[in-house]
C-alpha positions in Angstrom: -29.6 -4.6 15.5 -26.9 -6.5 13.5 -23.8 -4.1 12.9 -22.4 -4.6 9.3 -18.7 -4.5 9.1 -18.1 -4.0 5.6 -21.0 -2.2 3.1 -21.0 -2.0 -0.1 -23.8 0.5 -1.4 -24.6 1.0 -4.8 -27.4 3.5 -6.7 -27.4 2.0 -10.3 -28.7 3.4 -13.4 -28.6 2.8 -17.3 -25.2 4.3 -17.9 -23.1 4.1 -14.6 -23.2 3.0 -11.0 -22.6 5.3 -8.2 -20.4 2.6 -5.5 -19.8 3.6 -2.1 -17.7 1.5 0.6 -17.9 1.8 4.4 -15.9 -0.5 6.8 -16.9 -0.2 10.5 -19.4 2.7 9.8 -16.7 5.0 8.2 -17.3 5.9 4.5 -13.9 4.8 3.1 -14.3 5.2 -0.6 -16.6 6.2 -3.3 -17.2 6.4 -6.9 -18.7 6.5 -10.2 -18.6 3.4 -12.6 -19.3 3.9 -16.3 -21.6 1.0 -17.6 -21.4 3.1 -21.0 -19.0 1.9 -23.3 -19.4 -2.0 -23.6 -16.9 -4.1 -25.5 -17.7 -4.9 -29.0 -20.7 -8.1 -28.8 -20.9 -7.1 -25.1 -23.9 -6.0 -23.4 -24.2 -3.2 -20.5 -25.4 -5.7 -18.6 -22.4 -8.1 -18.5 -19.9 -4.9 -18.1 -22.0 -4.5 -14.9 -21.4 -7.6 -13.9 -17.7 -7.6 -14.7 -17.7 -4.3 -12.3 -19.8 -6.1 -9.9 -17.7 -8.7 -9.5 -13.9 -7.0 -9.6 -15.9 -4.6 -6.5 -16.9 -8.1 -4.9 -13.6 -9.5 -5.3 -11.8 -6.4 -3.6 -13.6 -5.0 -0.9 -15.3 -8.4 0.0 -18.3 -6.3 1.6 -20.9 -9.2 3.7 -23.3 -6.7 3.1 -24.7 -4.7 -0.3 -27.5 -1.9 -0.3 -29.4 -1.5 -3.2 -31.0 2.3 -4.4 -34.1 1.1 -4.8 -36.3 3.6 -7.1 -39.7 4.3 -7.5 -41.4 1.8 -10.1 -41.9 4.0 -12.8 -39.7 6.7 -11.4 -37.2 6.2 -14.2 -37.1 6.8 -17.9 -35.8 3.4 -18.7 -37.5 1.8 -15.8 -37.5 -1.9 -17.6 -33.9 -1.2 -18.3 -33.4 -0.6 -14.4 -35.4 -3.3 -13.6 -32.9 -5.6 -15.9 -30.0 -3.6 -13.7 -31.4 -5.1 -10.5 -32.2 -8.6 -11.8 -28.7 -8.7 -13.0 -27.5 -7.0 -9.2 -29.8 -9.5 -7.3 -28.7 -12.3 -9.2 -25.0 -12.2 -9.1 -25.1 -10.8 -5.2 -27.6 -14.4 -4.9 -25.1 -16.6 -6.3 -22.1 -14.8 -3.9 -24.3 -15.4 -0.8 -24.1 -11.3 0.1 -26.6 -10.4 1.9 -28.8 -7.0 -0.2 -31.5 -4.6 0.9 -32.9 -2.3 -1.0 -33.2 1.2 0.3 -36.0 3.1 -1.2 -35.0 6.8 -2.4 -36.9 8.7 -0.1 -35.7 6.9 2.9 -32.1 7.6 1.4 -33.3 11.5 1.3 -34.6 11.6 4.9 -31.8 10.0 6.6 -29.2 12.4 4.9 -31.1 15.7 4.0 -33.9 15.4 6.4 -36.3 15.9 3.9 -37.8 12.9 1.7 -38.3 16.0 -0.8 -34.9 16.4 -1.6 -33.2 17.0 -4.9 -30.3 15.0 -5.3 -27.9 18.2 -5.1 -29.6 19.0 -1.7 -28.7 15.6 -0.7 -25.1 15.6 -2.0 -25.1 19.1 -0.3 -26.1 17.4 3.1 -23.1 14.9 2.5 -20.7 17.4 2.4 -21.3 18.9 5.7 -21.1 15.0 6.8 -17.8 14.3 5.0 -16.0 17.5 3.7 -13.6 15.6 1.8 -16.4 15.0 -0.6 -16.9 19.0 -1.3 -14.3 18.9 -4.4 -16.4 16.1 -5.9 -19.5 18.0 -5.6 -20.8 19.1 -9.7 -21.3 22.7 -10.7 -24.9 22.5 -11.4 -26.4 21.5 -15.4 -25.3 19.2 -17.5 -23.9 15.2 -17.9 -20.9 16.0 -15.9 -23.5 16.7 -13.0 -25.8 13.6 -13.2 -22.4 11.7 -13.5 -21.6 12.6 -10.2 -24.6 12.6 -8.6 -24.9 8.9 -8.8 -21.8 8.5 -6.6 -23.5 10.7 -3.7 -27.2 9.1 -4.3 -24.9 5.6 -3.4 -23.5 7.4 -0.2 -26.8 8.5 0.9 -28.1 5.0 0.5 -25.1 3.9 2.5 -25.6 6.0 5.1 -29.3 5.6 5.1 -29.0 1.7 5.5 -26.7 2.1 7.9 -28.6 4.5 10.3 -31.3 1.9 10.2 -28.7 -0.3 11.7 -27.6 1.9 14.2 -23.7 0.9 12.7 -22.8 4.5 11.9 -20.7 6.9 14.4 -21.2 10.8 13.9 
């Protein structure tokens, strides 16, 4: 298998975009990106394009995976599906390579349990990289979701990259 040098994995949703970097199988940064408050005559969709590119432009990752839900699995799943069009298309015309990493997979690879909740996940995480403890959300509430969308891009990070055989323990 091919190892990826630099991955860029992303779990996107209506309102933000969980981002996670690795370089060399290391997680090396991650983060939460607020698609939520648009400039006036500007769509959520361009700001994520505007985020998209400014990642693009900074980490130059030759590789991007994609949390790839359920059809159906979301609320807003034409709104996510717009999300993705918008992802596939800009990562198209920037010839990066994407794969989309289903959910489950993203579960089983870090928690060991395609049942998962996302806490359970970002629990799992933290035993993996204990600098991401302090980021973990009391439970209830926005402020929780928020950051759960930076460990879902993690998982999906690590889960792409365990099917690559890239990471190291």
């Amino acid at each position: 298998m091919t190892t990826v040098h630099t991955l860029l994995a992303l779990d996107p949703g209506i309102r933000e975009l969980g981002v996670a970097l690795f370089r060399a199988g290391q997680l090396e940064d991650c983060q939460v990106k607020s698609l939520r408050r648009p400039r006036p005559g500007q769509s959520r969709l361009a700001v994520l394009e505007r985020v998209l590119v400014r990642l693009l432009d900074e980490w130059q990752p030759r590789h991007v995976a994609i949390t790839d839900a359920l059809p159906g699995a979301h609320a807003d799943a034409a709104g996510v599906a717009k999300i993705l069009g918008t992802l596939d298309a800009l990562l198209a015309k920037r010839n990066v390579a994407v794969s989309r990493i289903a959910w489950d997979a993203a579960k089983r690879a870090v928690a060991h349990d395609a049942t998962a909740t996302k806490r359970m996940v970002a629990r799992a995480l933290c035993s993996r990289y204990p600098h991401l403890e302090p980021r973990l959300p009391t439970p209830g509430g926005r402020p929780e979701r928020y950051a759960l969308r930076m460990f879902s891009a993690v998982a999906t990070g690590v889960a792409f990259l365990s099917m690559t055989e890239a990471i190291t323990p």
